[in-house]
C-alpha positions as CSV (number, residue, x, y, z in Angstrom):
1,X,-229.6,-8.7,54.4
2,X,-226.6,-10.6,56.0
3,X,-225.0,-8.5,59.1
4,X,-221.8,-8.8,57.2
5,X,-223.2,-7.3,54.3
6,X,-224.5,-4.5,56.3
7,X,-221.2,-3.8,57.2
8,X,-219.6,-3.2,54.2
9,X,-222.5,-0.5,53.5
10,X,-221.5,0.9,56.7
11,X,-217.7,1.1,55.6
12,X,-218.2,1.7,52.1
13,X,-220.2,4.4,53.0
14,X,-217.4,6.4,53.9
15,X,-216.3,6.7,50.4
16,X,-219.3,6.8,48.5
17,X,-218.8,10.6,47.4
18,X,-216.2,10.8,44.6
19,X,-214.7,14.6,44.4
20,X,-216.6,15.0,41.5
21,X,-220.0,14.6,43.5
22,X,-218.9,15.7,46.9
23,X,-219.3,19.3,45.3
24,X,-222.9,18.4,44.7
25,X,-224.0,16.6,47.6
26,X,-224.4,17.1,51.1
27,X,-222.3,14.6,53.1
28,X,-223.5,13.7,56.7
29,X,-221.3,11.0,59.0
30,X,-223.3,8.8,61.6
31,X,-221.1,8.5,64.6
32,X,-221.8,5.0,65.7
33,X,-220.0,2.2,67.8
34,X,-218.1,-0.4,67.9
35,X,-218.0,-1.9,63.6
36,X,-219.2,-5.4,64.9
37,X,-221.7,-4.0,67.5
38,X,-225.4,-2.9,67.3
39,X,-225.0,0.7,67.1
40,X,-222.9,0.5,64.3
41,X,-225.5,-1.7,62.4
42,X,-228.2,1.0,63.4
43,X,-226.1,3.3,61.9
44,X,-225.6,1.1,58.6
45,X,-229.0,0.5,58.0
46,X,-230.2,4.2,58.4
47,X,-227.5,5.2,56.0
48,X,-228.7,2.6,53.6
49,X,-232.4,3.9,53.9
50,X,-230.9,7.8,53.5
51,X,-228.7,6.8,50.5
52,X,-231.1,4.7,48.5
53,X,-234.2,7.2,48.4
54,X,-232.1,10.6,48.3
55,X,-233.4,12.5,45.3
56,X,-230.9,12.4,42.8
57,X,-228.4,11.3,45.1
58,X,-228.1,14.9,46.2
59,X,-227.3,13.7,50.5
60,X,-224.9,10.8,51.1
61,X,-224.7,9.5,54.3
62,X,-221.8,7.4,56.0
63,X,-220.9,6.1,59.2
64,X,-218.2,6.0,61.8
65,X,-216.9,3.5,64.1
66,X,-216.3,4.3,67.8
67,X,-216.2,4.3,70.8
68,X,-219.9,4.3,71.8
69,X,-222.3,7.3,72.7
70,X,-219.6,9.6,74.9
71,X,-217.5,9.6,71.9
72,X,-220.1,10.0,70.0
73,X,-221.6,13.4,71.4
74,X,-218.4,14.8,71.9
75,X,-217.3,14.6,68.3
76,X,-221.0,15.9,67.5
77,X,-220.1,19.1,69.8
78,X,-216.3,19.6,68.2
79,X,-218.3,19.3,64.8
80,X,-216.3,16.3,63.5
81,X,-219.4,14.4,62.5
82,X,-223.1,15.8,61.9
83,X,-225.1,13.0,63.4
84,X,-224.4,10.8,66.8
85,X,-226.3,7.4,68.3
86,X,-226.4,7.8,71.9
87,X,-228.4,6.4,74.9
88,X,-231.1,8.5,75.8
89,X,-229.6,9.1,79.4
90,X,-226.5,10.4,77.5
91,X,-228.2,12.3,75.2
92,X,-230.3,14.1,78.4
93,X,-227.2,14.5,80.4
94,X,-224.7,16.4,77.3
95,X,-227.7,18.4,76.5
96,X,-228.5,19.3,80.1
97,X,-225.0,19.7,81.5
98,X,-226.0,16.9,84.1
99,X,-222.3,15.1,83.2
100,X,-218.7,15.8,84.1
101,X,-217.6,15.2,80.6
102,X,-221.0,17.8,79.2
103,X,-220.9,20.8,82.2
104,X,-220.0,24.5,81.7
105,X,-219.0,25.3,77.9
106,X,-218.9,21.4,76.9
107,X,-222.7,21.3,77.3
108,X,-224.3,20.4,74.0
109,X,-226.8,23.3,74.0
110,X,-226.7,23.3,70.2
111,X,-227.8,19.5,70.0
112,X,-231.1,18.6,68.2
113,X,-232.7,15.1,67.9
114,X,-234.0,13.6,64.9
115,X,-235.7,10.4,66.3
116,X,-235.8,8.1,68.7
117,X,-235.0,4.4,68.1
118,X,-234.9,1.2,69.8
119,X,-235.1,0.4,73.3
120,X,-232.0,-0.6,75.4
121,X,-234.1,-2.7,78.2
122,X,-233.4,-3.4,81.8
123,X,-233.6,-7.5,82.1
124,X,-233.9,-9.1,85.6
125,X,-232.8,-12.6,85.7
126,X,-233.5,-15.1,88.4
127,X,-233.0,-18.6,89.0
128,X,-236.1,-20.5,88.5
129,X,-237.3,-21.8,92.3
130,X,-235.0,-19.6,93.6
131,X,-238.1,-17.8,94.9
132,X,-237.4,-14.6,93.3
133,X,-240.7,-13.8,91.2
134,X,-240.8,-10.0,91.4
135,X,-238.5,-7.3,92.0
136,X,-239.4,-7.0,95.8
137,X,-238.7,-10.5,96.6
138,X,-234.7,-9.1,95.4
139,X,-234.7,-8.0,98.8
140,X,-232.1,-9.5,101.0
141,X,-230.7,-11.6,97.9
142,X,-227.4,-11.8,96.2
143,X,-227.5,-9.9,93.2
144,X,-225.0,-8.6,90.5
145,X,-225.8,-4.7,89.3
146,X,-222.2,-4.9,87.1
147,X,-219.9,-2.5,87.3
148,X,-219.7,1.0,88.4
149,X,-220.1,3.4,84.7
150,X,-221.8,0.1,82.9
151,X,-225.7,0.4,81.3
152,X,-226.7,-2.4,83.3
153,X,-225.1,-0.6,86.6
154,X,-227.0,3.0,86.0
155,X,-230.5,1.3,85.2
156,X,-230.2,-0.9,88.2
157,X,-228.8,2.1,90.4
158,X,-231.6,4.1,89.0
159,X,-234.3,1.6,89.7
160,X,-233.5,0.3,93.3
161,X,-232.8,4.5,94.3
162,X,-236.8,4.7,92.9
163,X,-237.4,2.1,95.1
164,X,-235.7,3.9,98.0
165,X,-233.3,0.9,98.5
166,X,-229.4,1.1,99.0
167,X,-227.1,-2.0,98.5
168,X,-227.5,-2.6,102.2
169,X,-231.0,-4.0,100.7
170,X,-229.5,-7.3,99.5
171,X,-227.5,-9.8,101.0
172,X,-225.0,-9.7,98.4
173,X,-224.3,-6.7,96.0
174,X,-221.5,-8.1,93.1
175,X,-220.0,-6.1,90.6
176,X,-218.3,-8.5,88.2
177,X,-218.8,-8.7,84.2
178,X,-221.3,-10.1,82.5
179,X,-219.9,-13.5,81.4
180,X,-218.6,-13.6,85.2
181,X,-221.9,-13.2,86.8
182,X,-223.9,-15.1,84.5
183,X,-221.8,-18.0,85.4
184,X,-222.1,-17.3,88.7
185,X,-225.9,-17.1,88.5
186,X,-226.2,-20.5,87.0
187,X,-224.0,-22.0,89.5
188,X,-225.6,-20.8,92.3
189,X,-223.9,-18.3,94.1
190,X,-225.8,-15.2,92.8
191,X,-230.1,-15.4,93.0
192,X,-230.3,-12.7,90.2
193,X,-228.2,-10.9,87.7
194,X,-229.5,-7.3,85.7
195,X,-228.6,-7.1,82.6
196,X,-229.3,-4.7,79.8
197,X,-229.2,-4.1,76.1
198,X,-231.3,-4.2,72.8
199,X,-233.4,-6.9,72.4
200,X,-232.3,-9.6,72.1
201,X,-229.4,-9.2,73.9
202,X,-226.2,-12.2,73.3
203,X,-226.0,-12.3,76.7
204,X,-229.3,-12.3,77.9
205,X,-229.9,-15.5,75.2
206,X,-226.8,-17.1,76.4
207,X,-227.8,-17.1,80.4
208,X,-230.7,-18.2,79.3
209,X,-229.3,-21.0,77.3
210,X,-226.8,-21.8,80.0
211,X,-229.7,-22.6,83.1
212,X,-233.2,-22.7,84.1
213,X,-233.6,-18.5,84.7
214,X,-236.6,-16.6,85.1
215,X,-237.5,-12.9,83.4
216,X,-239.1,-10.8,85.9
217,X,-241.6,-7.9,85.3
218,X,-240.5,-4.3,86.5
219,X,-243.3,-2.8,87.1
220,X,-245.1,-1.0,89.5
221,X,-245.3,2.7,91.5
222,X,-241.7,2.8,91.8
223,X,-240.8,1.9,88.2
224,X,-243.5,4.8,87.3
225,X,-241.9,7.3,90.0
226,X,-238.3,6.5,87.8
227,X,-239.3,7.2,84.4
228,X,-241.4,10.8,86.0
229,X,-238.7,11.9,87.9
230,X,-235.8,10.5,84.6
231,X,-237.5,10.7,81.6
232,X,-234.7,9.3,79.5
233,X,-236.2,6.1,80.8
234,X,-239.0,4.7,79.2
235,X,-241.6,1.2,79.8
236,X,-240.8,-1.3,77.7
237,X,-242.2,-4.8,76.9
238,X,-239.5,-7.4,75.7
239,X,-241.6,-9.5,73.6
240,X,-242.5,-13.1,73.6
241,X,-240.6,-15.1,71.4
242,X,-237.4,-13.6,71.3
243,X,-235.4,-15.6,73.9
244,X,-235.4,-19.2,74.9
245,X,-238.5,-20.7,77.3
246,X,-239.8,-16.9,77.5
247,X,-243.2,-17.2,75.7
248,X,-245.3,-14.1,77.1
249,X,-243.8,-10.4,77.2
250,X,-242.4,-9.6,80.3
251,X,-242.6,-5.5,80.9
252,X,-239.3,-3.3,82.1
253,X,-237.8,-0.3,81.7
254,X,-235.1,1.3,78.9
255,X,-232.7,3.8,78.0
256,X,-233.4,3.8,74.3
257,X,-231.2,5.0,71.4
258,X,-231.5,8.4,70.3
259,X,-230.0,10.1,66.8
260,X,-228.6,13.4,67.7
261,X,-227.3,16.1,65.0
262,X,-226.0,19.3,65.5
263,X,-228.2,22.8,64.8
264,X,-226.3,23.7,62.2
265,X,-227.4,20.9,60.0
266,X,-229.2,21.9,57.1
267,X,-233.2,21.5,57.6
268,X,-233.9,20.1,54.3
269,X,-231.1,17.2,55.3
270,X,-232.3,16.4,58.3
271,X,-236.2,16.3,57.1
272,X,-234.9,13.7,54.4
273,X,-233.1,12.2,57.2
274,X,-236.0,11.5,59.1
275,X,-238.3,10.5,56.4
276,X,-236.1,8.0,54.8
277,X,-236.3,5.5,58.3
278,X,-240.0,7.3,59.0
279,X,-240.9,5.5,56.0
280,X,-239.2,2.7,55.6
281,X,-239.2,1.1,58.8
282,X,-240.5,-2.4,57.5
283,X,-237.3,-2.3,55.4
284,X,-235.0,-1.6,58.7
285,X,-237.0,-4.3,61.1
286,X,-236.1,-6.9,58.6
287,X,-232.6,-6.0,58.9
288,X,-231.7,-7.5,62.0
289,X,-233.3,-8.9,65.1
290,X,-232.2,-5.8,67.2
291,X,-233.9,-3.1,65.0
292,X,-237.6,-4.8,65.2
293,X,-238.5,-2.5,68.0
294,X,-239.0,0.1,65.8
295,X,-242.1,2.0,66.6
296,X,-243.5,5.2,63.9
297,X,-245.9,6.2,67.0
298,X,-242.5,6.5,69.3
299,X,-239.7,7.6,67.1
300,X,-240.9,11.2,67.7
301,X,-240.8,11.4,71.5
302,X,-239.7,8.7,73.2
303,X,-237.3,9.5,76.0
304,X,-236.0,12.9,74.0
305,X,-234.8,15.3,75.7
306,X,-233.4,17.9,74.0
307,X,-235.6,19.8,70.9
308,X,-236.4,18.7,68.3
309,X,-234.7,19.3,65.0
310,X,-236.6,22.1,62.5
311,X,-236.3,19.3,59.6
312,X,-237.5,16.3,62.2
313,X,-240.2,18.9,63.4
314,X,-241.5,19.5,60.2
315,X,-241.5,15.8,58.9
316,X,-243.8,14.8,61.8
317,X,-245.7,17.6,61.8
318,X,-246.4,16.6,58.0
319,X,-246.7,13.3,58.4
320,X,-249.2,13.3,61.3
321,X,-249.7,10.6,63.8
């Protein structure tokens, strides 16, 4: 299916329910992102999935454009949607408290997770010959981490603290946007850029595109040490294949996209829920590039951290490994 297409089953979905059958069906809104961004195709395609096999139609699902997975998880807590994408950091920090926007009475102690979905991974790139081949040999290079409150900038914050580095480690520490430090990077005044976002990433496949760059692997004692001590972080392979002149999987690390509801959602909703993408996840991978990372033996536990969902309970515990 056609992204375009998806999109109008994302939209449309927001008037499926006539008044006649809203008084029979349960209704559930997907709080997503931004209507041409990936969240808000996730959110399309697991509505799809939820309204095709419903049992007589009986749970209609719809989702919501916004602002991206703050907005999301605060409209989940104020009750104006049932279900919310987030990041998996996100969804640790609203549940535990651990934010500014999520402490005191705005924690989401009432948020359960359905499943977990793709991964959001860290990407390293380096100028080929630029003898950067690991993530050690970033020491004392000019790097760009992005901007303070960005993805890229909390994975690589997170990483290099694991490491037990500060920015005094590199020669150069830059904070400019993406398309700026890409450009940069290719015309040699940065050795390495991170990035970060689901594979594969526009702007990952652009730099790529752009100059002779290197992936490299993030791996090692100190990568381990991050996802033990945050385990909203997960390993992640970016697979062969999926970007320009990068043949073999490189390994990293990930935030990866959770779906959140609210306690109050009906069990028997969220168990169909759950087993409409559970068991159709061939279906979803041929959606779009972005949604191939699907996993059955992950969408269960990776990187959750608040509990489970009765209904999601249930379905896996049914379903078995």
């Amino acid at each position: 299916m056609r992204l375009r297409n998806l999109l109008g089953v994302g939209l449309g979905a927001l008037m499926l329910c006539s008044p006649a059958t809203a008084k029979a069906a349960s209704r559930v809104v997907i709080g997503a992102g931004n209507a041409a961004g990936g969240y808000f195709l996730m959110g399309a395609a697991i509505c799809e999935q939820v309204n095709r096999t419903s049992p007589g139609r009986k749970l209609r699902c719809a989702v919501e454009p916004s602002s991206g997975s703050v907005a999301n998880l605060e409209a989940l807590r104020d009750g104006q949607i049932e279900l919310a994408l987030a990041q998996s950091d996100w969804q640790h920090h609203a549940y535990a408290g651990t934010a500014a926007k999520f402490t005191g009475n705005n924690r989401l102690k009432d948020m359960r997770v359905l499943m977990s979905l793709t991964a959001s991974p860290l990407v390293l790139l380096a100028r080929a010959g630029g003898g950067v081949a690991r993530i050690e040999d970033l020491a004392g290079k000019r790097l760009d981490i992005g901007k303070p409150g960005s993805g890229r900038r909390a994975a690589a914050d997170d990483l290099f603290g694991a490491l037990g580095w500060d920015l005094g480690k590199f020669k150069l520490a830059s904070e400019l946007d993406e398309s700026d430090a890409i450009a940069a990077l290719c015309g040699g005044q940065l050795d390495a850029v991170a990035l970060a976002g689901a594979t594969p990433d526009r702007g990952v496949a652009a730099a790529l595109k752009a100059c002779k760059l290197t992936l490299l692997p993030v791996s090692g004692p100190g990568v381990q040490k991050l996802i033990e001590a945050k385990p909203y972080y997960s390993a992640v392979r970016i697979p062969g294949g999926v970007y320009p002149g990068v043949s073999a999987s490189i390994a990293t690390i990930g935030v990866r996209v959770i779906l959140a509801a609210s306690v109050k959602l009906a069990e028997q909703d969220a168990y169909a829920i759950v087993k409409a993408v559970a068991e159709n996840l061939d279906a979803m991978r041929r959606l779009h590039p972005s949604l191939s990372g699907l996993d059955r033996k992950l969408i269960g536990t990776a990187s959750i951290a608040a509990p489970l969902h009765d209904g999601a309970a249930r379905y896996y515990r049914e379903a078995g490994p």
